[in-house]
C-alpha positions as CSV (number, residue, x, y, z in Angstrom):
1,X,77.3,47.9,67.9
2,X,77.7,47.1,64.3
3,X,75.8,44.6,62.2
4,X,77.9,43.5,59.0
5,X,76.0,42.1,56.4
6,X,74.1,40.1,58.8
7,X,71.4,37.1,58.1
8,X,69.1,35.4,60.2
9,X,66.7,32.6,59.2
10,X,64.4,30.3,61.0
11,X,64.4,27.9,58.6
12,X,65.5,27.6,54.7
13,X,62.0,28.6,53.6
14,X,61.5,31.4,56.3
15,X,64.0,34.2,56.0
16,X,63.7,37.4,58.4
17,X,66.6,39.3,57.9
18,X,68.6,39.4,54.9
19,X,72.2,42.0,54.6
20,X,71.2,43.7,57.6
21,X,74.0,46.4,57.8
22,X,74.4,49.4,60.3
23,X,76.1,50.7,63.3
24,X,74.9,51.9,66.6
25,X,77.5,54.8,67.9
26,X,77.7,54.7,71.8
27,X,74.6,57.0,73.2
28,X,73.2,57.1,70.1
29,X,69.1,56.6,70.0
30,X,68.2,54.2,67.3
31,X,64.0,53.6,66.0
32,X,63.7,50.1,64.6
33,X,59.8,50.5,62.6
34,X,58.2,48.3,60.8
35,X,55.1,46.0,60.3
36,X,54.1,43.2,63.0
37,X,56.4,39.9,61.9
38,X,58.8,42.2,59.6
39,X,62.0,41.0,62.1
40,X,62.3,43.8,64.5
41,X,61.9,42.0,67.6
42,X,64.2,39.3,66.0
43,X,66.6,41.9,65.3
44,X,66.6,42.8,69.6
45,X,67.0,39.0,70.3
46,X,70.5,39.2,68.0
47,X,72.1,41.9,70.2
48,X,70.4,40.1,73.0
49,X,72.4,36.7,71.5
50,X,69.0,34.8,72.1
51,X,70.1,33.5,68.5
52,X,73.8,34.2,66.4
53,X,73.1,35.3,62.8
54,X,73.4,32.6,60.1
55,X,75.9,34.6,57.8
56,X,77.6,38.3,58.7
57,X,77.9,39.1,62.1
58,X,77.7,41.6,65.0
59,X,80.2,43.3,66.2
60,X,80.6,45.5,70.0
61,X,84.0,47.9,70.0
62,X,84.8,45.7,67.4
63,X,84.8,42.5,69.0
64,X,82.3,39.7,67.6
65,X,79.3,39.5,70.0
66,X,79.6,35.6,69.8
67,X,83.3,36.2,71.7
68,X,81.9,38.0,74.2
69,X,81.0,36.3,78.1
70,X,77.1,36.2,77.7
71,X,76.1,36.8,81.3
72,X,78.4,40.5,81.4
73,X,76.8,41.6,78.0
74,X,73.7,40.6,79.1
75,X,74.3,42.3,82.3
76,X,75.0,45.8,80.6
77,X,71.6,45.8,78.6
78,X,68.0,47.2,80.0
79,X,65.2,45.6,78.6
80,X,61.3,46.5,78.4
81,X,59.2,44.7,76.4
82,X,55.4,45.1,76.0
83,X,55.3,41.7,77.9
84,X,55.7,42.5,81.5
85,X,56.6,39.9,84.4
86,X,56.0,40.6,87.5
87,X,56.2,38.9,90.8
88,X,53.9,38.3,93.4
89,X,56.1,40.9,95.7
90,X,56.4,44.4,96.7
91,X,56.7,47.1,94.0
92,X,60.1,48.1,95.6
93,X,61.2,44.6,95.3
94,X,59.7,44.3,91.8
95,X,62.0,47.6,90.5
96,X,65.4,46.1,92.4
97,X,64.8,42.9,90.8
98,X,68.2,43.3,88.4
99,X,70.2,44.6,91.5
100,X,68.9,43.9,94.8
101,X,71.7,45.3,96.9
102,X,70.4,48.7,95.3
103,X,69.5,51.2,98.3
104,X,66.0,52.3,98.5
105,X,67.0,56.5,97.5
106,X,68.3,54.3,94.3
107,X,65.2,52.3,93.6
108,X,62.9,55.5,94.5
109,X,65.5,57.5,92.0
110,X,64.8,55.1,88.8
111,X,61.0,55.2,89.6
112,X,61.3,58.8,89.5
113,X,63.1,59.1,85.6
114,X,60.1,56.1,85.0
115,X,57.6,58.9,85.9
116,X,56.2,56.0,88.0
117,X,56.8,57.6,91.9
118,X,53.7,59.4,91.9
119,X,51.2,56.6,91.2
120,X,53.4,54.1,93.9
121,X,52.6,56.9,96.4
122,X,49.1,56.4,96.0
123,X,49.3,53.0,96.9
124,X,48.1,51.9,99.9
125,X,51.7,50.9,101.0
126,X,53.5,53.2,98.6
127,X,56.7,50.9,97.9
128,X,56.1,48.1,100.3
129,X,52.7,47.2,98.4
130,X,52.1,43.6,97.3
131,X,51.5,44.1,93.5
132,X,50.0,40.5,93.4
133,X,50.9,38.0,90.4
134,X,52.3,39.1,87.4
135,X,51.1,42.8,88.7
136,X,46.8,41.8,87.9
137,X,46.1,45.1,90.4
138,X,48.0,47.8,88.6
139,X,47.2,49.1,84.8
140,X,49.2,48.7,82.3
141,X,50.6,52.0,82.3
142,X,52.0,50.9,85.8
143,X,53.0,47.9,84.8
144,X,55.2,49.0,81.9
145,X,56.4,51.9,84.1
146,X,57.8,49.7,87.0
147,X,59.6,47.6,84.1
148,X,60.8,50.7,82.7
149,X,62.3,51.9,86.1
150,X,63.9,48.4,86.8
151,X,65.8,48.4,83.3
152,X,67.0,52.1,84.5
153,X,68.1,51.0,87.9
154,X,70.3,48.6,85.9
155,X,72.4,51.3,84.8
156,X,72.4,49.6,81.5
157,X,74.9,51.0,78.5
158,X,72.3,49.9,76.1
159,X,68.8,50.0,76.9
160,X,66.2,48.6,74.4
161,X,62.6,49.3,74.1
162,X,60.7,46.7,72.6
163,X,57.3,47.6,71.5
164,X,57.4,49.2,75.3
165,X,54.5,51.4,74.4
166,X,52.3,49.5,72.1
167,X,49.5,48.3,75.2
168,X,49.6,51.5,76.4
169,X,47.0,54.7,77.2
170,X,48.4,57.4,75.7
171,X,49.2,59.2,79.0
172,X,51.6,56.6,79.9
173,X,52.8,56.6,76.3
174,X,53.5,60.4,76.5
175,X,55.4,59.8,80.1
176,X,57.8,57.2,78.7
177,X,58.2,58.8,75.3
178,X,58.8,61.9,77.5
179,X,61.6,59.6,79.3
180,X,63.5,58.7,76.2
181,X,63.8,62.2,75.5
182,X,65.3,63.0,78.8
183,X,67.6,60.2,78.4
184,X,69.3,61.1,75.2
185,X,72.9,60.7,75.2
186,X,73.1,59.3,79.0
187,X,73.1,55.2,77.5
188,X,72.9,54.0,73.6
189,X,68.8,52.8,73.0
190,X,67.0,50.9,70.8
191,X,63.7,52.0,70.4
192,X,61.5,49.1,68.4
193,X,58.1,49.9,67.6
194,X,55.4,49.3,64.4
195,X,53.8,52.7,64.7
196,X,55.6,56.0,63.8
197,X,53.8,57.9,66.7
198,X,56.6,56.1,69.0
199,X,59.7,57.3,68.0
């Protein structure tokens, strides 16, 4: 991925990102940091093309991202945000929720690199427990965890973090920042965060 001298503004009055210039090699682990409202998550919603860039442009094996069929990019990118949804549904069906036709050793597989098998043991249905709306009986550790392990079961070529860790206890911190160690080199990540201890 390759930004070239890329703009984005809201508004004439309001700009967020001014000459933005880089490139992302392939398996390459990337830290956006940087104060709350400085553009990082509007940087992720680029590459996501929730908004094209005003001037410049961004680029994938050199190709413009704007040339690209928007439902197979999207479909080769991971995403966990700090904001978590979660459906009134079984945890299983909560991680397969990208790729349903994924077999169970699959969806017990990316639970595993999510570090989140052990606590889904301990519930009182293991995988086939109702995690009620949006997730309410489960911490946020868990929460962020299950997201985590549902991006992975996408098998995503670029998986971006996005403030993943910044609601979190610093056990579950530790697990998924123990995670993106594991996972250097497997899949290109973007890792956004506002506090060094993060990356």
């Amino acid at each position: 991925i390759r930004f070239e001298d890329a703009d984005f503004l809201y508004d004439e009055r309001r700009p967020i990102l001014r000459g933005v210039d880089f490139e992302i090699a392939p398996g390459e682990h990337i830290a956006v940091v940087g104060a709350s409202g400085a553009g990082k998550t509007t940087l992720m919603d680029l590459v996501l093309r929730l908004y094209d860039p005003g001037e410049g442009s961004i680029l994938v094996d050199g190709k413009d991202l704007r040339e690209l069929e928007l439902p197979s990019w999207r479909r080769s990118i991971g995403l966990v945000t700090q904001d978590i949804f979660l459906f009134h549904d079984t945890v299983a069906n909560n991680i397969s929720l990208g790729r349903p036709a994924a077999t169970p050793e699959k969806v017990i597989d990316a639970a595993k690199r999510a570090f989140a098998h052990d606590f889904i043991q301990h519930l009182p249905d293991g995988y086939d427990t109702s995690i009620g709306d949006r997730g309410w009986n489960l911490s946020s550790g868990q929460r962020q965890r299950l997201s985590l392990a549902r991006a992975i079961l996408r098998e995503p070529q670029l998986l971006i973090l996005d403030e993943a860790t910044s609601s979190l206890d610093s056990e579950s911190e530790k697990l998924i920042q123990e995670y993106i160690q594991q996972a250097r080199g497997n899949y290109t990540m973007l890792v956004v965060a506002h506090r060094m201890s993060t990356i």
